[in-house]
C-alpha positions as CSV (number, residue, x, y, z in Angstrom):
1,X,-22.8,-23.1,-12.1
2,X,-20.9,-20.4,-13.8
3,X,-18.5,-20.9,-16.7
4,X,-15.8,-19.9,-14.1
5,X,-15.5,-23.1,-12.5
6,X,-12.8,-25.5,-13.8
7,X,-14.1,-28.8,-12.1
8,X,-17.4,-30.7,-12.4
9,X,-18.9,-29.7,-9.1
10,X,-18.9,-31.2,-6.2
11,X,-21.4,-32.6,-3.9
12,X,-21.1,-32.7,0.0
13,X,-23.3,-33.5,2.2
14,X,-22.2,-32.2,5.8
15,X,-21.6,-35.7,8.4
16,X,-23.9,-36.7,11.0
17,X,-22.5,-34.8,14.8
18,X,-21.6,-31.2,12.9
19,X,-22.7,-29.1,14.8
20,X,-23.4,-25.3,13.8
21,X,-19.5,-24.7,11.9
22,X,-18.5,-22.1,9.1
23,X,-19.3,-23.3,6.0
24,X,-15.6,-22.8,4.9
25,X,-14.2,-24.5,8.1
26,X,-16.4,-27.7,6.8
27,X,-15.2,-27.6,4.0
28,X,-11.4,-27.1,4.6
29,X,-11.4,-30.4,7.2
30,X,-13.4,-32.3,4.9
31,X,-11.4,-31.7,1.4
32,X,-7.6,-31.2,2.9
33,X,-6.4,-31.7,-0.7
34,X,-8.2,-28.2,-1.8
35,X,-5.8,-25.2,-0.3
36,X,-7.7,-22.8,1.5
37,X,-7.2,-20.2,-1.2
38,X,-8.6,-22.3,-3.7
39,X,-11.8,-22.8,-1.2
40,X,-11.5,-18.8,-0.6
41,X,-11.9,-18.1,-4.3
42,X,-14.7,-20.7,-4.5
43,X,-16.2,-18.5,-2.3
44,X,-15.3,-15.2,-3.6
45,X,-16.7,-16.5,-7.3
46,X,-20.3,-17.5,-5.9
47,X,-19.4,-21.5,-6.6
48,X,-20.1,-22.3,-3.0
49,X,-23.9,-23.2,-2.5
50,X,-26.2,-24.5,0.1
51,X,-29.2,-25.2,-1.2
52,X,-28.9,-24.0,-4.5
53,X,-28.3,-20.4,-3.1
54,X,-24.3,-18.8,-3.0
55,X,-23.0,-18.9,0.8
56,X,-20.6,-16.6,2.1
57,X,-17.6,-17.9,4.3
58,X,-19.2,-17.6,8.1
59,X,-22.2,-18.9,6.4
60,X,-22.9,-21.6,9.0
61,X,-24.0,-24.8,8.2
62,X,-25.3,-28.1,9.9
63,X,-25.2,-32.0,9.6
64,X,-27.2,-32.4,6.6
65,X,-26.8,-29.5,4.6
66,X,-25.6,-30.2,1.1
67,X,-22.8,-28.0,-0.2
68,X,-22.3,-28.0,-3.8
69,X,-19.1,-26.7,-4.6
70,X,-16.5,-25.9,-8.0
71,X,-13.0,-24.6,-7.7
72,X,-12.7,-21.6,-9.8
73,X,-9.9,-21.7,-12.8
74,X,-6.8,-19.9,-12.1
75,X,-4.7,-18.6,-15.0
76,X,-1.0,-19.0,-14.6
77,X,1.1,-15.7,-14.0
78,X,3.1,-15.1,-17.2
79,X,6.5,-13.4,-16.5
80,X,7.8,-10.9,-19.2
81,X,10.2,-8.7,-19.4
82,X,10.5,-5.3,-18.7
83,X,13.3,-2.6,-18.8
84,X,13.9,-1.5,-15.5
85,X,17.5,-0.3,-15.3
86,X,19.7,-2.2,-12.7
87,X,22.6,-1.4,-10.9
88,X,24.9,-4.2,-11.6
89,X,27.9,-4.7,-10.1
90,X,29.6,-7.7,-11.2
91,X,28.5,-9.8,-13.9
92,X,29.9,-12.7,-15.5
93,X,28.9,-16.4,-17.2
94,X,27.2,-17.5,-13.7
95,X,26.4,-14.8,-11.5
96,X,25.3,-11.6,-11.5
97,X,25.6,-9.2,-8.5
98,X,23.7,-6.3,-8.0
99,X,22.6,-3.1,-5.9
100,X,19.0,-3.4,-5.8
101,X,17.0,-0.2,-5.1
102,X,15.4,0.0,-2.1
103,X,11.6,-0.3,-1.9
104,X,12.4,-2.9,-5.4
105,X,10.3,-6.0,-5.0
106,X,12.0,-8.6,-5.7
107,X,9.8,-11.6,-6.9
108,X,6.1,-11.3,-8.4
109,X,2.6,-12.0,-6.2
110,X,-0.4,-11.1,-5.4
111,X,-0.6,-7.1,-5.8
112,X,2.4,-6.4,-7.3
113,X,2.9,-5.2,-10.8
114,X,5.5,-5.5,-13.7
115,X,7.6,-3.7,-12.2
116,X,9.9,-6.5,-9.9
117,X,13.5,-7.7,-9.8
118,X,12.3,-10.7,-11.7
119,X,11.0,-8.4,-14.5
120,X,13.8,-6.5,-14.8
121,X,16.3,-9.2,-14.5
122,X,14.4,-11.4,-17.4
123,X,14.8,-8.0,-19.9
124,X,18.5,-7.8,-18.5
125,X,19.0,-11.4,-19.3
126,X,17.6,-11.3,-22.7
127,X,19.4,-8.3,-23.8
128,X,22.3,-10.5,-23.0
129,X,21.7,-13.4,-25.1
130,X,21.3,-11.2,-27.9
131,X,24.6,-9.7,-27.7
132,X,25.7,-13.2,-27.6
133,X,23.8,-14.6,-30.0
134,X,22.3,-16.9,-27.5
135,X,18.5,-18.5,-28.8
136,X,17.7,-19.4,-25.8
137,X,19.4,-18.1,-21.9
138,X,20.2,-20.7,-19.3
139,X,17.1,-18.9,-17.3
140,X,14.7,-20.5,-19.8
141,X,14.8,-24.0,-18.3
142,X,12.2,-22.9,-15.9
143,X,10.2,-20.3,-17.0
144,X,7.4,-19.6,-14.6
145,X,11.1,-19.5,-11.7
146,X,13.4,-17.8,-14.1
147,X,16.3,-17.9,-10.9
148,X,16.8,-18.3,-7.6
149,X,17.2,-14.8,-5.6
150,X,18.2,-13.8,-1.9
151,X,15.8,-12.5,-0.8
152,X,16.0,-8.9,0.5
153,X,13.1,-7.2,3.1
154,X,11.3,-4.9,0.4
155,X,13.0,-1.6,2.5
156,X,17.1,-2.5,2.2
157,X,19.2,-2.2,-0.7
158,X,20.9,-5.4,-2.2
159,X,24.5,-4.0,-2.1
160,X,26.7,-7.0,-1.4
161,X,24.0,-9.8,-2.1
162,X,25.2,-12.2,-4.3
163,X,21.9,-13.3,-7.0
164,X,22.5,-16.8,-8.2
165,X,21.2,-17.0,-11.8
């Protein structure tokens, strides 16, 4: 197994009445607490094997076959700040309302970059504890969900959104 996996691996030996499935199909009704990312990137990583041999996805397999499988490690997204100048509106102790640009994405995922609302509220947001003198901004309590947005569709502006902090 590779150094990638996170989890002692595990052994599964496909049930008696399978018939010809995918091999991540099998896998997905037999370990329901796995998501089906985490069974994608197993995939993705090589840490799916029949036989000793990486399978791909649509890889099918048969009663009898024994699937060894790991779940790959996944390394938590870390949010940081970044100065991305906002359009504010109205600010004050408890909320903050803004114009967001359209096109702005508003929280972090898969494929984006640095270059969200979140990112540019958590720079805004510790600019302002340091003009208050602030250690630490209410936001911290939660640091990997620094707020709780409206969500706008990715092409309209924010005017007139209110953005609970």
């Amino acid at each position: 197994m590779t150094d990638q996996a996170n989890t002692v691996p595990t052994t599964f030996i496909v049930p008696e009445g399978t018939r010809r499935a995918r091999a991540d199909k099998v896998l997905a009704t037999a370990f329901p607490d796995h998501s089906r990312v985490a069974l994608q990137r197993s995939f993705d990583a090589g840490l799916v094997l029949v036989v000793g041999k990486p399978v791909k996805r649509d890889q099918a397999v048969s009663a009898g076959d024994v699937v060894e499988f790991s779940i790959p490690e996944t390394k938590p997204s870390e949010l940081k700040a970044v100065d991305i100048p906002l359009d504010i509106i109205f600010e004050d102790k408890h909320l903050l309302a803004l114009n967001k640009e359209s096109g702005m994405i508003v929280h972090p995922g898969a494929g984006t970059g640095e270059d969200t609302l979140v990112h540019a509220l958590l720079s805004h947001l510790q600019r302002r504890a340091e003009r208050h003198r602030r250690r630490r901004a209410p936001w911290h309590r939660s640091p990997a969900r620094p707020g709780n947005f409206r969500r706008d569709a990715r092409g309209q502006d924010g005017r007139g959104s209110p953005w609970a902090l």
